[in-house]
C-alpha positions in Angstrom: 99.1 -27.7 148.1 96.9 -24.4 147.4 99.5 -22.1 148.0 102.8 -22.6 149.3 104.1 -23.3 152.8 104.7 -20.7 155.5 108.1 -19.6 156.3 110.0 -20.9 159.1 109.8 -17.2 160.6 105.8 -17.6 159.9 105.1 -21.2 161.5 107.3 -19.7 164.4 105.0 -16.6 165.2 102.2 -19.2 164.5 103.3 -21.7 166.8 100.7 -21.8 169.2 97.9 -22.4 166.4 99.9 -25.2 164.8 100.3 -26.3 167.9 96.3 -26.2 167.8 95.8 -27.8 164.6 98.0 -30.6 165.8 95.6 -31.2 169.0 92.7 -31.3 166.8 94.5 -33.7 164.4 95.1 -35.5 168.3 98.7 -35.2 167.8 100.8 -33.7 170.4 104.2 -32.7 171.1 105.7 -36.2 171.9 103.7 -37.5 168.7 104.5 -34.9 166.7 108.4 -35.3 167.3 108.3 -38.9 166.4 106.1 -37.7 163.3 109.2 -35.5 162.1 111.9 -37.8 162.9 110.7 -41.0 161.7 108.3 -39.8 158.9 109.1 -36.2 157.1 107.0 -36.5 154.4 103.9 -36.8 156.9 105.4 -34.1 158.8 105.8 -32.4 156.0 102.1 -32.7 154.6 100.5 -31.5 158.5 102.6 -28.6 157.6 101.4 -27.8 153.9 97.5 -28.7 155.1 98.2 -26.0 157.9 99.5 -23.5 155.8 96.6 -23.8 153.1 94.3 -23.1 156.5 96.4 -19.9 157.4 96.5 -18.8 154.2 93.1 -19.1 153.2 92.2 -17.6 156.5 94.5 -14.2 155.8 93.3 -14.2 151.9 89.5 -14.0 152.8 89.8 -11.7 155.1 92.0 -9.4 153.2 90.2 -6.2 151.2 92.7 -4.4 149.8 96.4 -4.7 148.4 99.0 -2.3 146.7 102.3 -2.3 145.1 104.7 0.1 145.0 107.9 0.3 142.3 110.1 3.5 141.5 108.0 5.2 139.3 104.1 3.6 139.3 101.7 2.1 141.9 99.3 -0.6 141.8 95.9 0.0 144.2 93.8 -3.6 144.4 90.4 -3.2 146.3 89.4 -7.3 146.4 85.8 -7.7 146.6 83.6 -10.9 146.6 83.2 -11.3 143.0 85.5 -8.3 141.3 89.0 -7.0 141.8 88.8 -3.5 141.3 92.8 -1.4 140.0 93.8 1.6 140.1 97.2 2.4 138.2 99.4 5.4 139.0 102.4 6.2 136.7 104.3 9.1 137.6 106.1 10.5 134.3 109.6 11.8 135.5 112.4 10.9 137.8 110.7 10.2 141.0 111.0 7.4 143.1 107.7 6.5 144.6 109.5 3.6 147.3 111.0 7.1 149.4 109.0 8.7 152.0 110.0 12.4 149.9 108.6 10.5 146.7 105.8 9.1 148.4 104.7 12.7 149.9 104.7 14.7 146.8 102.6 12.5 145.0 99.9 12.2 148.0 100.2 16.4 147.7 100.0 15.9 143.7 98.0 13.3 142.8 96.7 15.8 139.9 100.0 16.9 139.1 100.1 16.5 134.5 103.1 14.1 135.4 100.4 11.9 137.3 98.4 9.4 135.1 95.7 7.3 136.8 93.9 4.5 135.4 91.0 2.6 137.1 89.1 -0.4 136.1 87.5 -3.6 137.6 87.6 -7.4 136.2 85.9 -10.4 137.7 88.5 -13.2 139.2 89.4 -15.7 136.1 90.1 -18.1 139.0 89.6 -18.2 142.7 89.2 -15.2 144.3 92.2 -15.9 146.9 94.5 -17.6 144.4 94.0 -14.2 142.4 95.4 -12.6 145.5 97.7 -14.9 146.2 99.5 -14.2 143.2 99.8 -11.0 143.2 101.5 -11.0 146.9 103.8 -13.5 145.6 104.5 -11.1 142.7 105.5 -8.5 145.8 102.1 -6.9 146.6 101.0 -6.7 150.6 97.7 -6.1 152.1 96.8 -2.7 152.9 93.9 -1.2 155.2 93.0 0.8 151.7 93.7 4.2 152.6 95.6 5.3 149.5 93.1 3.3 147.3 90.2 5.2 148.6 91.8 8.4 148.7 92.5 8.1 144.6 89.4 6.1 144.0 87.4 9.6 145.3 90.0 11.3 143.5 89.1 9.6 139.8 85.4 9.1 140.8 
């Protein structure tokens, strides 16, 4: 497995497309109950395939990525070849995961408690894997406002 299986919550808002993959696999919902009863571990292998298929899917679509903690903020722009970062730490008690937090430092992003760091790196492995990781590590896709907005900022 490339990644790691969906949740239940996931293959349950992704029913109809497993459902889907199943047909194509010519495997329907009769088949596909005997499947889970009398062998889980092939069950269990349609599932894994499927979710290396969604996730692949999401991962090469997705262009940009952020993290947020207390104090600092991680902007990802994922291109082809490059991940490009910038860093934000904010140097006294703030805490960046509140909406008040949030606001002053989109009104402050110069503010001399503000340091920003930017820099690119080709992928040391697969591009999506790359991403992968870092959602597992609590990152989630973004439409890359923020990221823009301090990459004009720093340019």
């Amino acid at each position: 497995m490339k990644y790691r299986q969906l949740t239940k919550e996931q293959f349950e808002s992704l029913h109809e497309d497993f459902a889907r993959f199943l047909a194509s696999q010519s495997i329907d919902v009769k088949e596909w109950n005997q499947i889970k009863q009398e062998k889980p571990d092939v069950a269990e292998e349609e599932m894994n395939v499927f979710s290396d298929v969604v996730w692949d899917d999401v991962l090469t679509k997705t262009q940009y990525i952020e993290h947020f903690s207390k104090t600092s903020v991680n902007l990802f722009k994922c291109d082809a070849e490059e991940i490009h970062r910038i860093a934000i730490k904010i140097n006294w008690d703030i805490n960046l995961l509140e909406q008040k937090g949030f606001e002053w430092l989109m009104q402050n992003p110069m503010d001399n408690s503000v340091d920003i760091f930017k820099g690119s790196k080709p992928y040391h492995t697969e591009r999506n894997l790359e991403i992968f990781d870092l959602m597992e590590k609590g990152s989630s896709i973004s439409k890359g406002e923020i990221f823009e907005y301090f990459n004009q900022l720093v340019s």
